[in-house]
TORKOL-4160 file (C-alpha; in steps of 0.2 Angstrom, whole numbers, padded with zeros to 4 digits, m for minus):
438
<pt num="1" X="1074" Y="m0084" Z="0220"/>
<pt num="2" X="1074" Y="m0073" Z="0235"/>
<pt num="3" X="1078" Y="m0092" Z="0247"/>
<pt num="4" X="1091" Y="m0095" Z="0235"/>
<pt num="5" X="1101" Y="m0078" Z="0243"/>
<pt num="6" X="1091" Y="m0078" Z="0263"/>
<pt num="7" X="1106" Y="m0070" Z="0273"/>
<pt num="8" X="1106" Y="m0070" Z="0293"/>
<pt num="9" X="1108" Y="m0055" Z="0302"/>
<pt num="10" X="1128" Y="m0051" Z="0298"/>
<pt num="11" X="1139" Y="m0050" Z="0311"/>
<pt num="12" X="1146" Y="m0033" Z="0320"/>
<pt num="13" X="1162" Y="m0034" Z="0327"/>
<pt num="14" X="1163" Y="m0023" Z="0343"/>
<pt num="15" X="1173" Y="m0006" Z="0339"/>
<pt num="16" X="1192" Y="m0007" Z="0345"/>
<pt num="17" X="1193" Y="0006" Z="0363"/>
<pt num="18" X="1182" Y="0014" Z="0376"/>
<pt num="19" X="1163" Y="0014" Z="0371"/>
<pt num="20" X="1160" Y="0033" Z="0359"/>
<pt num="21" X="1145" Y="0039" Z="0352"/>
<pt num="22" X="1152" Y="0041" Z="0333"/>
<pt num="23" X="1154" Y="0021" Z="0334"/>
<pt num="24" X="1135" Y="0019" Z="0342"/>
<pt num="25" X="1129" Y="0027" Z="0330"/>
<pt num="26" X="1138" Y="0016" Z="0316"/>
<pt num="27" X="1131" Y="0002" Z="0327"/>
<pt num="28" X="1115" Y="0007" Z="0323"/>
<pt num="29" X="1118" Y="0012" Z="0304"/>
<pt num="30" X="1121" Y="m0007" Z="0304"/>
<pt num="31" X="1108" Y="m0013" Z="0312"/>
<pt num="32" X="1094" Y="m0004" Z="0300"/>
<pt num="33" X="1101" Y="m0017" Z="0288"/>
<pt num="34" X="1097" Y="m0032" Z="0301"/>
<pt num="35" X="1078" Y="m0027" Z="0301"/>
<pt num="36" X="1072" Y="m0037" Z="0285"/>
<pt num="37" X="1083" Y="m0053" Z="0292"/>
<pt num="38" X="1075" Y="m0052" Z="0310"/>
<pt num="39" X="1057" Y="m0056" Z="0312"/>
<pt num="40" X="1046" Y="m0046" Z="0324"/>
<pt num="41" X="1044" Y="m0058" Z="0336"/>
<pt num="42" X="1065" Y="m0058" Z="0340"/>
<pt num="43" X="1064" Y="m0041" Z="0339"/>
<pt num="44" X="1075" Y="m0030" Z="0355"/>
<pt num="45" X="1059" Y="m0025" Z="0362"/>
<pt num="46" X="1052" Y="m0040" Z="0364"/>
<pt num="47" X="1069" Y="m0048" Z="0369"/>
<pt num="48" X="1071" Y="m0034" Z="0381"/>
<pt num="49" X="1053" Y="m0037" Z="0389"/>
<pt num="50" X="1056" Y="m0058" Z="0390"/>
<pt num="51" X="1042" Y="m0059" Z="0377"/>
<pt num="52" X="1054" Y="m0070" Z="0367"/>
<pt num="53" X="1053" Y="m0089" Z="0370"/>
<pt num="54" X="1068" Y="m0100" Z="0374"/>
<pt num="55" X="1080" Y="m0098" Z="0367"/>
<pt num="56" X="1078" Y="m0081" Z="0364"/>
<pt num="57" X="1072" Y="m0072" Z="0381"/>
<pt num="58" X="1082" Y="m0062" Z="0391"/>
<pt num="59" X="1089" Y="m0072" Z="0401"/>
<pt num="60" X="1096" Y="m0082" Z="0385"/>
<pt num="61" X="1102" Y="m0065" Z="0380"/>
<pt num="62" X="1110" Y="m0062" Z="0396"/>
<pt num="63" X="1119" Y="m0080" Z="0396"/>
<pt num="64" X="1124" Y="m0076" Z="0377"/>
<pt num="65" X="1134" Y="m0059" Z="0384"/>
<pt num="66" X="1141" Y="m0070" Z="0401"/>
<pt num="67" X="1149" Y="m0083" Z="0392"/>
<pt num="68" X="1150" Y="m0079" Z="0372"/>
<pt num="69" X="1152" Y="m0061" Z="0369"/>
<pt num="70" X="1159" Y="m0056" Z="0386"/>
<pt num="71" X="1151" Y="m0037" Z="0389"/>
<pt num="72" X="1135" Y="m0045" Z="0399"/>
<pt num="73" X="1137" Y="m0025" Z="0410"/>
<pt num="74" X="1128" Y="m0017" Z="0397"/>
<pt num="75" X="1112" Y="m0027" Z="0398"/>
<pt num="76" X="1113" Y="m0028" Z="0417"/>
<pt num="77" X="1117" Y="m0008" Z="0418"/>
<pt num="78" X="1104" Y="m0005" Z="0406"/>
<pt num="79" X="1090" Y="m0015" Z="0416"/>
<pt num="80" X="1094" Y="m0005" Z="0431"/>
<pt num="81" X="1093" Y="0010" Z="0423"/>
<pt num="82" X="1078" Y="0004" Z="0415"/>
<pt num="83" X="1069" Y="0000" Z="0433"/>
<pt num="84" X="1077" Y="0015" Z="0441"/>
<pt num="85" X="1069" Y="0026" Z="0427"/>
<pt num="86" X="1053" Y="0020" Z="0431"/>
<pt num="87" X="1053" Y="0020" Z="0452"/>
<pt num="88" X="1060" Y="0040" Z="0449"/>
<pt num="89" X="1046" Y="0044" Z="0441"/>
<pt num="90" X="1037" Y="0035" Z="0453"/>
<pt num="91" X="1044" Y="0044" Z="0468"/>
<pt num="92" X="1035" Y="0059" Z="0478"/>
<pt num="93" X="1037" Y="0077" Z="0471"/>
<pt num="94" X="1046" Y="0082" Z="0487"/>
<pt num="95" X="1062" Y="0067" Z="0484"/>
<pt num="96" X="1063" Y="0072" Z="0465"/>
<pt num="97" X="1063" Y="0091" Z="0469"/>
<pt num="98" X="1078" Y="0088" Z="0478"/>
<pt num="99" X="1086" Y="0080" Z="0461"/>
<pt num="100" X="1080" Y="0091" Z="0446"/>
<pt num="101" X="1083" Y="0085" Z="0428"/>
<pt num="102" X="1101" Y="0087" Z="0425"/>
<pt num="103" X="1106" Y="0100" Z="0410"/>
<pt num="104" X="1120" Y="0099" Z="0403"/>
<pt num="105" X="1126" Y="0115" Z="0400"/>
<pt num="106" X="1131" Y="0113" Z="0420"/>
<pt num="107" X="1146" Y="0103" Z="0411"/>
<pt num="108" X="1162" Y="0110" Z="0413"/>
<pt num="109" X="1169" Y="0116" Z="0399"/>
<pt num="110" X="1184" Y="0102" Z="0398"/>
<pt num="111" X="1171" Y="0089" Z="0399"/>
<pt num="112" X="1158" Y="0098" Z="0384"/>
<pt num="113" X="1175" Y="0095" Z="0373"/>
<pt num="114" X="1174" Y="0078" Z="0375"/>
<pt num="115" X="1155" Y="0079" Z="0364"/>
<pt num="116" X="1144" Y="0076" Z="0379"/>
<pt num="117" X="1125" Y="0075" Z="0372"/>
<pt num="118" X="1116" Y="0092" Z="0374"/>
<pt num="119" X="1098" Y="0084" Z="0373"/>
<pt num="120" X="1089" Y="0073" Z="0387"/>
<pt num="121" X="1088" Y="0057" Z="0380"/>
<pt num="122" X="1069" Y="0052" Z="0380"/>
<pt num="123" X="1062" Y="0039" Z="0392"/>
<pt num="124" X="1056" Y="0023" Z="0386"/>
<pt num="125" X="1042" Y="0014" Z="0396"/>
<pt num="126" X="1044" Y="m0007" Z="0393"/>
<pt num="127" X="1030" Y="m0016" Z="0400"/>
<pt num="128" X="1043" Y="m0026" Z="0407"/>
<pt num="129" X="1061" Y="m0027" Z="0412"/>
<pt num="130" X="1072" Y="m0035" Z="0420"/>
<pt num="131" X="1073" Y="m0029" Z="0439"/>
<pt num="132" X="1051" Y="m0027" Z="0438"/>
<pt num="133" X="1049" Y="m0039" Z="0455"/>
<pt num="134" X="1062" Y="m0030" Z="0465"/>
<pt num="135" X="1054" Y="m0016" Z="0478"/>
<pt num="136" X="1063" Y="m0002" Z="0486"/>
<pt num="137" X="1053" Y="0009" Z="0497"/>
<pt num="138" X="1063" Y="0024" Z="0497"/>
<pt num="139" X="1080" Y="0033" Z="0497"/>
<pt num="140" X="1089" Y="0024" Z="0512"/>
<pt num="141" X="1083" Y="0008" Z="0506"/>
<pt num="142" X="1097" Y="0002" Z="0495"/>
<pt num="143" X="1110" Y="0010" Z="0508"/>
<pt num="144" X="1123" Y="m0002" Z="0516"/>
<pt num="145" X="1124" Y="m0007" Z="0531"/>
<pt num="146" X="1134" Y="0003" Z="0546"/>
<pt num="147" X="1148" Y="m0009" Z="0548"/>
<pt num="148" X="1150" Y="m0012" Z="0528"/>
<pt num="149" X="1147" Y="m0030" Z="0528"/>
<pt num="150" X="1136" Y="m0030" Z="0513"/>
<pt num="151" X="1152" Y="m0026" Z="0500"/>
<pt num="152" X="1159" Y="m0042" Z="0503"/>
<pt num="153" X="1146" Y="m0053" Z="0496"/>
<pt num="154" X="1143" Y="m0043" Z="0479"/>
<pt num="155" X="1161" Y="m0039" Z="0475"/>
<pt num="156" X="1179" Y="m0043" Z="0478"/>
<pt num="157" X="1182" Y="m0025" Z="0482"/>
<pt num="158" X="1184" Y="m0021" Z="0501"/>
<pt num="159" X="1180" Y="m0003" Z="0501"/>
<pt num="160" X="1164" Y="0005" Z="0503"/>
<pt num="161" X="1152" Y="0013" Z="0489"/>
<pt num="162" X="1155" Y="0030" Z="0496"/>
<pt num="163" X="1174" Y="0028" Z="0499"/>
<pt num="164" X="1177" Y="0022" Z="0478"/>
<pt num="165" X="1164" Y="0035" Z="0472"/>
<pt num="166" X="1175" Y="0049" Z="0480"/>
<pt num="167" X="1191" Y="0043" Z="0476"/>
<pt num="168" X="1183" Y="0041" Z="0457"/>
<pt num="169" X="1179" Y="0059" Z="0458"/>
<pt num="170" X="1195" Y="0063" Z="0463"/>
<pt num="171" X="1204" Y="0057" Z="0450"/>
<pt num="172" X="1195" Y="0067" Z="0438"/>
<pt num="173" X="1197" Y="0082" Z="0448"/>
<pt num="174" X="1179" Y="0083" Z="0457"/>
<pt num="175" X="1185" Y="0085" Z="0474"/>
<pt num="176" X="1166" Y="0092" Z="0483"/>
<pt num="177" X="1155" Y="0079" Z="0489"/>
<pt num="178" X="1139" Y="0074" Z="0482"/>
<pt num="179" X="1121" Y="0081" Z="0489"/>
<pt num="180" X="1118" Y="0065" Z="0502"/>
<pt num="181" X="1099" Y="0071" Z="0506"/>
<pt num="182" X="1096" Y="0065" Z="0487"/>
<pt num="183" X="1083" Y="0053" Z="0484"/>
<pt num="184" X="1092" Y="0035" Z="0479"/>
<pt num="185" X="1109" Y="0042" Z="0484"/>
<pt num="186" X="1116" Y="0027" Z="0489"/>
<pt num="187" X="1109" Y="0017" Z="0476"/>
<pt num="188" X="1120" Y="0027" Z="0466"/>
<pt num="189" X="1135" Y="0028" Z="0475"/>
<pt num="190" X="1132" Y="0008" Z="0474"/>
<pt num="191" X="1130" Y="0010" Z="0455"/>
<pt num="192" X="1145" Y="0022" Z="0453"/>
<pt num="193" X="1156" Y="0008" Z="0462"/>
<pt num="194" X="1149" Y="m0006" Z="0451"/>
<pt num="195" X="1150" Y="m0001" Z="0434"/>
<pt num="196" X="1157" Y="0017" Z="0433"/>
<pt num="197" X="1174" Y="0018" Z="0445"/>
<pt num="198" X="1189" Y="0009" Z="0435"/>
<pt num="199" X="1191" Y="m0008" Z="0440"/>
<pt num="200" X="1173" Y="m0009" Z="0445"/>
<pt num="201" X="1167" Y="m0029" Z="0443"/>
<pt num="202" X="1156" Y="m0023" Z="0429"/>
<pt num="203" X="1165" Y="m0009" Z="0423"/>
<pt num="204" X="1156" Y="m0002" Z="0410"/>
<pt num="205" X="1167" Y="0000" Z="0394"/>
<pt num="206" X="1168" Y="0020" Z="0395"/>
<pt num="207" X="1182" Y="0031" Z="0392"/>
<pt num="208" X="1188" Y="0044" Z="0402"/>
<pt num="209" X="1181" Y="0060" Z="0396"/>
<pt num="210" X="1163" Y="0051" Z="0397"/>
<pt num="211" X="1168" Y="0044" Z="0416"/>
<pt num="212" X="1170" Y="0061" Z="0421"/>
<pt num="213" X="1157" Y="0068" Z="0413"/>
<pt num="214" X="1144" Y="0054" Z="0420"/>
<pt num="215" X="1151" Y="0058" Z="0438"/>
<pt num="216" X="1150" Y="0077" Z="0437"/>
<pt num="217" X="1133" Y="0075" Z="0433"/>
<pt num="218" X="1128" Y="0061" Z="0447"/>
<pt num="219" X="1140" Y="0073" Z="0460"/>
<pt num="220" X="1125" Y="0085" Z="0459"/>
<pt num="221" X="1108" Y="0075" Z="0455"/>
<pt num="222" X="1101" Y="0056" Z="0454"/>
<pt num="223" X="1091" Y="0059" Z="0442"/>
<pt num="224" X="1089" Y="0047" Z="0428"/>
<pt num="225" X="1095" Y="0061" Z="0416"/>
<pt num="226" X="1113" Y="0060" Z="0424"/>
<pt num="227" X="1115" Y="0045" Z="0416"/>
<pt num="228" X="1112" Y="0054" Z="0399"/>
<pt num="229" X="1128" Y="0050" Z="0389"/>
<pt num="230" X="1128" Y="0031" Z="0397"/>
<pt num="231" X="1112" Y="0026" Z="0393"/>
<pt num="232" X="1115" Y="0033" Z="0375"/>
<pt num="233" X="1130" Y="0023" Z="0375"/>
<pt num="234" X="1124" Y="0005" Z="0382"/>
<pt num="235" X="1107" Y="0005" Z="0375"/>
<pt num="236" X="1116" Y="0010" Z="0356"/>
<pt num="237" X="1127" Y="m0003" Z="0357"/>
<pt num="238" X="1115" Y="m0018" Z="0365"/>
<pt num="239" X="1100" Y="m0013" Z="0350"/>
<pt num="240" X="1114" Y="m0010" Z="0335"/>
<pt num="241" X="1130" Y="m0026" Z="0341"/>
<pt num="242" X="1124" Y="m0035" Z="0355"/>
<pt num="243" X="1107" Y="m0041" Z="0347"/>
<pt num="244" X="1109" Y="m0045" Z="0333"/>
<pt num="245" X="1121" Y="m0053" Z="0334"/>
<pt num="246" X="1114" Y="m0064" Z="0347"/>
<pt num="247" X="1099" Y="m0067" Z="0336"/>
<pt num="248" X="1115" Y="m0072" Z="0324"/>
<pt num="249" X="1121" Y="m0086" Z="0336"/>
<pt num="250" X="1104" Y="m0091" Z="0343"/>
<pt num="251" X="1101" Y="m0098" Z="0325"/>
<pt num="252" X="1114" Y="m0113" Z="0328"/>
<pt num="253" X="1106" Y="m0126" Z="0335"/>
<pt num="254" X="1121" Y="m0137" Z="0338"/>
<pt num="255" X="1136" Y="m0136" Z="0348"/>
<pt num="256" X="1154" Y="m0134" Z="0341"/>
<pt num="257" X="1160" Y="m0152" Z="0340"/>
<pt num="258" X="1141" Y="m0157" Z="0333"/>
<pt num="259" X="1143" Y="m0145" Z="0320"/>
<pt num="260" X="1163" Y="m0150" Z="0314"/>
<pt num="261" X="1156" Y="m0168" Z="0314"/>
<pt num="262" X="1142" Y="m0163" Z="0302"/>
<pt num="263" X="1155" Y="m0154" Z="0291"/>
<pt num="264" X="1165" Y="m0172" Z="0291"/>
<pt num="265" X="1149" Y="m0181" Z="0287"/>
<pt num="266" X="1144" Y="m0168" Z="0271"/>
<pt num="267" X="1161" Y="m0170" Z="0265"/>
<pt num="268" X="1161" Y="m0189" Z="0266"/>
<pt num="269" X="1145" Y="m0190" Z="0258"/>
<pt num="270" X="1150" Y="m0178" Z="0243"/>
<pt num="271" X="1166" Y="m0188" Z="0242"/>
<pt num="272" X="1156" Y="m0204" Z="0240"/>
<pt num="273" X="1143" Y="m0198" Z="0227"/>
<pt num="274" X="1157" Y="m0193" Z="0215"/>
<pt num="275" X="1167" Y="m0210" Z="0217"/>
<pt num="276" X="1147" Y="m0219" Z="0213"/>
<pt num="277" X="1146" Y="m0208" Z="0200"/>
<pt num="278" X="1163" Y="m0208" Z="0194"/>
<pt num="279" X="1164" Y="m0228" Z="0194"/>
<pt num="280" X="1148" Y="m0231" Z="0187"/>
<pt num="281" X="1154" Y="m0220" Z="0173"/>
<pt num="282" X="1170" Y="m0230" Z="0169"/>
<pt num="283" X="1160" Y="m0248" Z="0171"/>
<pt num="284" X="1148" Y="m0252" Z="0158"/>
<pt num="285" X="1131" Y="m0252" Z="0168"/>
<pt num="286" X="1118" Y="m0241" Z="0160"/>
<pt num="287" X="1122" Y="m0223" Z="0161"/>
<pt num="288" X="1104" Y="m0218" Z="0170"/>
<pt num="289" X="1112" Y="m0229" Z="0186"/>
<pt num="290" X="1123" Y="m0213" Z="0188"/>
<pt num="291" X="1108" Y="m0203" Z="0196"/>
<pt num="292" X="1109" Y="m0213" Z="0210"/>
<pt num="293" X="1125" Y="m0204" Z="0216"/>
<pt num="294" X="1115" Y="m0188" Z="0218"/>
<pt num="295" X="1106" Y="m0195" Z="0231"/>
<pt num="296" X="1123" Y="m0194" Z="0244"/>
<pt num="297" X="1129" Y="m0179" Z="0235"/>
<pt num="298" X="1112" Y="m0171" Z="0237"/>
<pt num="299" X="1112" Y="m0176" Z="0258"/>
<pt num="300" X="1129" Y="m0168" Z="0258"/>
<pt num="301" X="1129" Y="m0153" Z="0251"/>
<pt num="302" X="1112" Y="m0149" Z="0260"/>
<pt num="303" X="1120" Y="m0154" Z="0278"/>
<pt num="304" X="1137" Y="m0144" Z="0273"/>
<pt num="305" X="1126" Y="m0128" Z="0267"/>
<pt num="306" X="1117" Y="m0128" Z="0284"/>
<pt num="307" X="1132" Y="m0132" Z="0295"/>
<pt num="308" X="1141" Y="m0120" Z="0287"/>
<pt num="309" X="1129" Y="m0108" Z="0296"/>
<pt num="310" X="1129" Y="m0119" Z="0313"/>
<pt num="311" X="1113" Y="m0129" Z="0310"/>
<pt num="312" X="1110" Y="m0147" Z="0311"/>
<pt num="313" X="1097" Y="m0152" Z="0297"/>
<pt num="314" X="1091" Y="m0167" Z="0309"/>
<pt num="315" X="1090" Y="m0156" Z="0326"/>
<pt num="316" X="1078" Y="m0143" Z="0317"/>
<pt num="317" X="1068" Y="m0157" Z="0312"/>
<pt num="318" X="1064" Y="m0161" Z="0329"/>
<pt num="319" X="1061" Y="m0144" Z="0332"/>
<pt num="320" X="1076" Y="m0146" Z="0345"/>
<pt num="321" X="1094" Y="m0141" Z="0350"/>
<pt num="322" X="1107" Y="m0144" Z="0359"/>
<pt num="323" X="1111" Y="m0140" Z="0376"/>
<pt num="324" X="1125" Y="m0127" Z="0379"/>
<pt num="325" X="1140" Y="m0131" Z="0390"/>
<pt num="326" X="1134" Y="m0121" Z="0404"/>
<pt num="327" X="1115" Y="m0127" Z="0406"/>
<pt num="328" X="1123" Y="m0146" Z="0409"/>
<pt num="329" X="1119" Y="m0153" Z="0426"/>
<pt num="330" X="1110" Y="m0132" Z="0428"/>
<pt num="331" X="1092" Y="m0133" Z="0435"/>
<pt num="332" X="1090" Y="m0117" Z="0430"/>
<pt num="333" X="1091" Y="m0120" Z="0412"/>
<pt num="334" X="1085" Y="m0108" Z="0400"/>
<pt num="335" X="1074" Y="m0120" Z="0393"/>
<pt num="336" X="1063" Y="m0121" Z="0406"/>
<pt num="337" X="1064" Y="m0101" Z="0412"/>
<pt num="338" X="1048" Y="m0094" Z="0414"/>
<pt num="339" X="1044" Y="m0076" Z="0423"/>
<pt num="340" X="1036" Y="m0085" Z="0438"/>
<pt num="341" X="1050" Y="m0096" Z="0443"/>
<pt num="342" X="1062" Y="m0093" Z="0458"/>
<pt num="343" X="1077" Y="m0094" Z="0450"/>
<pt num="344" X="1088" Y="m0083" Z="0461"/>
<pt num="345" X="1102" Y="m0094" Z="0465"/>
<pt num="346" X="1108" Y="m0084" Z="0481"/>
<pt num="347" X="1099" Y="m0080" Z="0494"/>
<pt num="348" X="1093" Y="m0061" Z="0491"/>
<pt num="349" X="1099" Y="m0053" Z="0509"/>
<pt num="350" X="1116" Y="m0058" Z="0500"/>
<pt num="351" X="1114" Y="m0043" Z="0488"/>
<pt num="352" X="1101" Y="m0033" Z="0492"/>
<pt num="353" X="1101" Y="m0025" Z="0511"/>
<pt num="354" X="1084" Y="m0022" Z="0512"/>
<pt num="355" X="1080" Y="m0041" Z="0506"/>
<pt num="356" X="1071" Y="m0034" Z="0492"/>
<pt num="357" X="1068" Y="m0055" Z="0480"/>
<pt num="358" X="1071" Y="m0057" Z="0461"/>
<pt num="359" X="1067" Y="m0069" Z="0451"/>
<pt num="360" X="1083" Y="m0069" Z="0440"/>
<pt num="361" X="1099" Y="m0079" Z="0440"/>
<pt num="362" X="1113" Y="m0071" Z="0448"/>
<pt num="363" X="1120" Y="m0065" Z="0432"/>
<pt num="364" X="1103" Y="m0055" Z="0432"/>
<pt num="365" X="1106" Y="m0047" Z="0446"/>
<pt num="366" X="1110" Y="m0027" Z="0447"/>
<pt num="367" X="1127" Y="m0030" Z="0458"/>
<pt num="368" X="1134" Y="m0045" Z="0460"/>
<pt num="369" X="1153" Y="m0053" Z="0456"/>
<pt num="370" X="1163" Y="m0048" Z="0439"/>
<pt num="371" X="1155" Y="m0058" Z="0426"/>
<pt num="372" X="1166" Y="m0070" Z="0428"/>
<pt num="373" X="1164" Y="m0091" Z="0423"/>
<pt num="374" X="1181" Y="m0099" Z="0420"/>
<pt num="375" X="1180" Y="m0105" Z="0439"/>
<pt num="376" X="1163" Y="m0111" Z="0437"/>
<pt num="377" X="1161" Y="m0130" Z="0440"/>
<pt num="378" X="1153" Y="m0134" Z="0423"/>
<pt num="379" X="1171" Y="m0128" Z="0412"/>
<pt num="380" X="1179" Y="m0141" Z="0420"/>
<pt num="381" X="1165" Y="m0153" Z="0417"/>
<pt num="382" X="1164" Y="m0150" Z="0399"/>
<pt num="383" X="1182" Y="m0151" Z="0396"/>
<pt num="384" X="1182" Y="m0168" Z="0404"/>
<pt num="385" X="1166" Y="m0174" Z="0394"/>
<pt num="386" X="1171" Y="m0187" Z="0380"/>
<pt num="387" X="1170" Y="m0180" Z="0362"/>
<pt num="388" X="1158" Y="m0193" Z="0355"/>
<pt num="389" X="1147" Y="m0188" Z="0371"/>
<pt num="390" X="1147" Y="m0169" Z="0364"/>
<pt num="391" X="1142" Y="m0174" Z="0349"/>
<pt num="392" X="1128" Y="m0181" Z="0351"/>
<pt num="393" X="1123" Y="m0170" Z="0368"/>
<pt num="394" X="1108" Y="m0170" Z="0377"/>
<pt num="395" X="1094" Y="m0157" Z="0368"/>
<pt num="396" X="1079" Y="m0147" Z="0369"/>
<pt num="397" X="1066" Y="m0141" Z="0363"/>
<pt num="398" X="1065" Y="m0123" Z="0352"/>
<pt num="399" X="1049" Y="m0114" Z="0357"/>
<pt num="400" X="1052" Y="m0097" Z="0348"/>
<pt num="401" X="1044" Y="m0099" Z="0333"/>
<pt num="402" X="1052" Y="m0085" Z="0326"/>
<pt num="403" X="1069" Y="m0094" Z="0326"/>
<pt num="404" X="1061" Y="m0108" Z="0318"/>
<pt num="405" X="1055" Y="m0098" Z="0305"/>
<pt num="406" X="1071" Y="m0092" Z="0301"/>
<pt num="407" X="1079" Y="m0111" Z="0303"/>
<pt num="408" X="1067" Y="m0115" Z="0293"/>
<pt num="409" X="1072" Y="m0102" Z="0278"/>
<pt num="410" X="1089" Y="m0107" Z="0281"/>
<pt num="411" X="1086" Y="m0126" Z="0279"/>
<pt num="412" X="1075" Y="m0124" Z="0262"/>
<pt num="413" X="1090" Y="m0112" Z="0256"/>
<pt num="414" X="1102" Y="m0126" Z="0259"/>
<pt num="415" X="1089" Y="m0139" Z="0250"/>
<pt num="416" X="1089" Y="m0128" Z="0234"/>
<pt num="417" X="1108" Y="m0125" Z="0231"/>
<pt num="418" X="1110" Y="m0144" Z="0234"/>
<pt num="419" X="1096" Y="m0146" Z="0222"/>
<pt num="420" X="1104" Y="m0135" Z="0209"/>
<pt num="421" X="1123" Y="m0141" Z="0211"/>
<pt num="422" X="1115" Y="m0159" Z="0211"/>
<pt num="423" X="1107" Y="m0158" Z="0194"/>
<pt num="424" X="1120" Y="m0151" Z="0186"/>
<pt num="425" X="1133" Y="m0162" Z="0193"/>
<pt num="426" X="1122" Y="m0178" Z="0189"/>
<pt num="427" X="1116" Y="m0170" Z="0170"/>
<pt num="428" X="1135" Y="m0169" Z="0166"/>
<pt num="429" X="1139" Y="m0187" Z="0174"/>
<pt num="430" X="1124" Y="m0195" Z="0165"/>
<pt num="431" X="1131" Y="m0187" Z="0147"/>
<pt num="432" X="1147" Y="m0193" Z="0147"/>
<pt num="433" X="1146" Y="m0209" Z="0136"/>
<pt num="434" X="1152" Y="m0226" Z="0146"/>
<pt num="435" X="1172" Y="m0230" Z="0149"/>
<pt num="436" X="1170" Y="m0248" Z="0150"/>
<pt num="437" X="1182" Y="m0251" Z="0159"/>
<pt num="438" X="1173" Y="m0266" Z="0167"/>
């Protein structure tokens, strides 16, 4: 019986305001409940560590918070702070002497009212992030260049990292400057001026008690506790919203117009099963020709039951899917993403002053534009792609098997409520006595 009542991972509907600890930890109330419905092998972790197959590794993950749920900053925030972690740790004794761990009671006494975390948050170790291919040699190696060129090919913003960081810093009354000797100092100014300062192009969704408290904190060390409250923040609502909700959508296997044209078919071919049934009981044929009407009904209830919940019956067949709107004409598809290819789409001394190389699409990388795509040349493509051509779109191939696996449970739930609602419609047709009408 339990197939008969299989439920997906429910949607979570992203809390209304600035990011706050109270509704991280509802997300993750919630996402205790999305355990059972998600199977190890789509688990965060592994997402998180590209152990996932397409399409369900990070990089599909990333693409799913670009263009679907619109916060992609928190992942690409999170896997920089991920990395950074690790090369911290990883940096002589002398450098991090100069940035101790940072304790919070150094909080000013306006910004503990605001219910800044007294405990370090523990640091996690993943065999694998993000940013791992990316090198940085030491403090001055993420620093920009004298003449500032460097800011206007990762953002639309003219002004330098230092010159935001300060007037950020101003604005919540921290007016002394920052210890520049720091290990990785201007990796954090850069940091500060991509996703902290307001009007950042990835600012981060905090509000302004947490702003100030995150820059007090960075005014006076770079270490990766500074980052405390964020990272409780941004990792909270990615594990407990942004997962599983992806796992949620990665389910569909069929694109908008493909799915509303199944919906048209299972209604048609409910529609049609009553009207054989219903004719065959007014005529005077032999009332056992009746159950041939639950063979249409029984093909339309089972395609409505799984469109219902985005999936084409036929597509998971085949074991494929179809392609979203943004891989079309894209080389770098996620379907053919694997950790050793170079799919850095601009050239890295674009981004990175030190020409440090990444394998990631730009949406991957650290700093870059504003997660922006309605100017991208594929919107206007799709838009102008005829309807009959998006229905039946170019596919490819699910290699999770975890996804399939819970396809799979969601395709035999849809078989059994047809089966059911079949045999009771055609027991009831084949007990009504003949019309005769003709």
């Amino acid at each position: 019986m339990s197939i008969l009542f299989y439920k997906r991972p429910d949607y979570i509907a992203r809390s209304a305001g600035p990011l706050n600890l109270t509704d991280c930890q509802k997300y993750v109330e919630r996402s205790m409940s999305c355990k059972s419905t998600i199977p190890p092998e789509l688990s965060f972790e592994n997402v998180i560590q590209n152990r996932a197959l397409p399409p369900c590794s990070i990089q599909d993950f990333m693409d799913y918070l670009v263009y679907v749920a619109h916060d992609a900053e928190n992942l690409q925030f999170y896997l920089w702070l991920e990395d950074y972690t690790q090369r911290f740790e990883a940096a002589s004794m002398s450098d991090k002497c100069l940035s101790p761990e940072w304790d919070t009671q150094e909080t000013p006494r306006s910004l503990s009212a605001a219910g800044y975390p007294g405990a370090r948050i523990s640091q996690k170790t993943l065999d694998s992030v993000g940013l791992k291919d990316m090198v940085f040699d030491d403090a001055a190696t993420i620093a920009m260049s004298a003449n500032g060129s460097l800011i206007s090919s990762v953002g639309p913003s003219s002004k330098l990292p230092e010159v935001a960081v300060a007037e950020a810093n101003a604005q919540v009354g921290l007016v002394w400057q920052s210890f520049t000797i720091q290990p990785f100092r201007s990796e954090i100014a850069r940091i500060i001026s991509h996703y902290v300062v307001p009007g950042s192009p990835r600012e981060l969704n905090l509000s302004h008690k947490d702003r100030a408290a995150v820059l007090h904190a960075l005014q006076h060390t770079t270490h990766p506790s500074a980052f405390g409250v964020v990272r409780t923040m941004v990792e909270s609502t990615l594990r407990g919203q942004s997962h599983p909700n992806f796992v949620r959508w990665s389910i569909c296997n069929g694109n908008k117009p493909r799915v509303f044209f199944l919906r048209g078919l299972a209604i048609f071919n409910i529609a049609l099963g009553f009207l054989i049934a219903v004719t065959l009981t007014l005529s005077s044929a032999s009332r056992w020709f009746r159950v041939l009407a639950a063979i249409t009904c029984w093909l339309g209830i089972t395609n409505l039951v799984a469109a219902h919940k985005g999936l084409c019956v036929f597509l998971h067949r085949l074991h494929t899917r179809n392609i979203r709107p943004w891989e079309i004409g894209d080389t770098t598809s996620t379907s053919n993403y694997s950790p050793g290819h170079d799919e850095a789409t601009i050239a890295s001394s674009d981004v990175y002053s030190n020409g440090a190389k990444s394998n990631w699409s730009i949406k991957m990388e650290t700093f870059g534009q504003a997660n922006e795509f309605r100017r991208d040349s594929w919107v206007k493509d799709y838009q102008r792609r005829p309807l009959l051509r998006k229905v039946f779109d170019k596919q490819v191939r699910v290699r999770e098997e975890g996804l399939r696996f819970m396809q799979n449970k969601i395709v035999k739930q849809a078989e059994a409520w047809a089966t059911i609602i079949t045999i009771v419609m055609t027991v009831g047709f084949v007990a009504l006595p003949k019309g005769n009408l003709f």
